[in-house]
C-alpha positions in Angstrom: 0.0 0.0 0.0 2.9 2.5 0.7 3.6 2.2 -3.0 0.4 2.6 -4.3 -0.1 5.8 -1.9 3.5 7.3 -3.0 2.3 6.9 -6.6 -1.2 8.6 -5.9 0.9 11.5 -4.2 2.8 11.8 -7.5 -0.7 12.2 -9.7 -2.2 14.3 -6.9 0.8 17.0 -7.3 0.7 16.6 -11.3 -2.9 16.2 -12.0 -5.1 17.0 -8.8 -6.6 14.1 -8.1 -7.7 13.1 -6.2 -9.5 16.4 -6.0 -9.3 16.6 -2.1 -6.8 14.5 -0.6 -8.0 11.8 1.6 -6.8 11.8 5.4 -6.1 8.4 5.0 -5.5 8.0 1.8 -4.5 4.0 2.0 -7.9 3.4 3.3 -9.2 5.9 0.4 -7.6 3.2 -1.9 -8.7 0.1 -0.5 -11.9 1.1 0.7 -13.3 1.4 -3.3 -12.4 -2.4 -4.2 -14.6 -4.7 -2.5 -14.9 -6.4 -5.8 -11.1 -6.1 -6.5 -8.3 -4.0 -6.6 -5.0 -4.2 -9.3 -1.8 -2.8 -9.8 0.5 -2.3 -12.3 4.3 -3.0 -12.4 6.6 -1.5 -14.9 10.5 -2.7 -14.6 9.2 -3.9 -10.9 8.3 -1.1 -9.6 4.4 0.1 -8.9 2.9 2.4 -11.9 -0.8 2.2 -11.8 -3.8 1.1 -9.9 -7.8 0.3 -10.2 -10.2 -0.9 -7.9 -13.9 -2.2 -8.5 -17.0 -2.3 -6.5 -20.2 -2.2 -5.6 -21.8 1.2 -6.1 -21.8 3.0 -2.8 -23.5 6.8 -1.4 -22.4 9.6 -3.8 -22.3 7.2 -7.0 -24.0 8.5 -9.6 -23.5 6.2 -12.5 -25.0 3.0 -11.5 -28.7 4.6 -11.0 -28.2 6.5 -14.6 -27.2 3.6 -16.2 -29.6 1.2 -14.3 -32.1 3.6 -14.4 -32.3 3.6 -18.6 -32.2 -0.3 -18.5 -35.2 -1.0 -15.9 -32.3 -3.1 -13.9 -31.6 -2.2 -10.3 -28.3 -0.5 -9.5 -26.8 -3.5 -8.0 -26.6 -5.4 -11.5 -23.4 -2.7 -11.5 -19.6 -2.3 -10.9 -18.2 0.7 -10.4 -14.7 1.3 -12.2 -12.3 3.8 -9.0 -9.2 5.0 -8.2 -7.7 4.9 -11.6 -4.1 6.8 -11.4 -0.9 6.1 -13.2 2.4 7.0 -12.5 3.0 10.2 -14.9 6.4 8.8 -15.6 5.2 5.3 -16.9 1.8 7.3 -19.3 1.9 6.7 -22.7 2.5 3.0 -22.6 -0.9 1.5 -22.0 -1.4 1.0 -18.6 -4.2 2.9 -17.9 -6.0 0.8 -20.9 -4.9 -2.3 -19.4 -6.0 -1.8 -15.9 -9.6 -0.7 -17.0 -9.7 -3.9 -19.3 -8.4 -5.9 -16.0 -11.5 -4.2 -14.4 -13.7 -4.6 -16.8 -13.2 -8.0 -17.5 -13.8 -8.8 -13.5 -16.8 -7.3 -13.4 -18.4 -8.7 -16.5 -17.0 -12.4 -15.3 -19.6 -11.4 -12.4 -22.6 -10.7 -14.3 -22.2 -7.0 -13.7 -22.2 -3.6 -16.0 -19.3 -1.7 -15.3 -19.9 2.2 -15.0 -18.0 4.8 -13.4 -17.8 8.6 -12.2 -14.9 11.0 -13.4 -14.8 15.1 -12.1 -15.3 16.6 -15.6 -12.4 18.8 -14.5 -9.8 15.8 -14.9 -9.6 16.0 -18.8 -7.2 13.7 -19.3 -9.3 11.0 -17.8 -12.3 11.8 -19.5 -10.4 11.5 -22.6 -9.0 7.9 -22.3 -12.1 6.5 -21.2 -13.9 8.3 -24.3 -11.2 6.8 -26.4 -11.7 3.4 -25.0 -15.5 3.4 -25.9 -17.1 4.5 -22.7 -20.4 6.1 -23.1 -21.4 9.7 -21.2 -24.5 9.3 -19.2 -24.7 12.7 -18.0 -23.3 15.5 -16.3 -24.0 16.0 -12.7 -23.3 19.1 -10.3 -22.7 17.0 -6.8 -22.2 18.8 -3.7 -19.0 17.5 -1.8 -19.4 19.9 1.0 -21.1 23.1 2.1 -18.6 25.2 -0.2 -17.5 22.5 -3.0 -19.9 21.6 -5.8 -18.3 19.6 -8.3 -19.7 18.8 -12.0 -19.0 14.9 -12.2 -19.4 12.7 -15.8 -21.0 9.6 -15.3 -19.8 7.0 -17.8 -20.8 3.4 -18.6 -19.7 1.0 -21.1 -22.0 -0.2 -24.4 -24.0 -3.3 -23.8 -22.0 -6.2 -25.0 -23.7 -7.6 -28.0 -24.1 -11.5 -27.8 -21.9 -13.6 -30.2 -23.6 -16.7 -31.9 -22.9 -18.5 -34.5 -21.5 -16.7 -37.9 -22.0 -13.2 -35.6 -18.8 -10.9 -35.3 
């Protein structure tokens, strides 16, 4: 955990995020993956990390998403705490943990959606890129003086495969 939390310092000087930074910011990290949590190494050290889980209070995506597809919010994952090392971007591994995630929450039956601050552009991009679909845009009020405008994301229904589809 020290390494994942020195990594998230790094992001959180170069990128601001997390937006406010956690008290405890190892719990912060492993408090988002109750369906799992990876890493990524590069050249053995730590570069990048993901967790999944159940939606939770202040989540917005999984009642969008559920919410359009007359499922309940549980039938959701919720993609967190994406950060890479801004020494190791440009190779991938922010594609690759999301695909880690992904894959996890679709071997449990689940739709994987996600929240991003629409400030963190970068973010939005990549996830864009990598076929995720904007919900909406939310104002969500953090605090008595902090209202942030959040993008809620989910990915496209898989289409079934059968025989002589795709």
């Amino acid at each position: 955990m020290p390494a994942c939390v020195a990594v998230l310092a790094a992001v959180q000087r170069r990128d601001g995020y997390p937006v406010n930074w956690p008290e405890r910011p190892g719990e912060w990290l492993s408090g988002a993956s109750s369906l799992g949590a990876w890493v990524a190494e590069l050249e053995g050290r730590l570069v990048g990390h993901v967790g999944l889980s159940r939606g939770g209070e202040g989540d917005l995506a999984p009642g969008l998403w559920s919410g359009r597809n007359g499922v309940r919010p549980d039938a959701t994952a919720v993609l967190s705490r994406l950060f890479v090392d801004p020494g190791a971007r440009g190779r991938g591994i922010g594609a690759l943990l999301i695909g880690r995630a992904v894959e996890e929450a679709r071997s449990r039956g689940l739709h994987p959606v996600l929240d991003v601050v629409a400030s963190d552009t970068a973010a939005t991009a990549l996830y864009e890129r990598l076929g995720w679909e904007r919900l909406a845009t939310v104002e969500q009020r953090w605090s008595p003086r902090q209202t942030v405008a959040i993008h809620c994301y989910a990915l496209p229904a898989v289409a079934p495969h059968g025989p002589g589809q795709g």
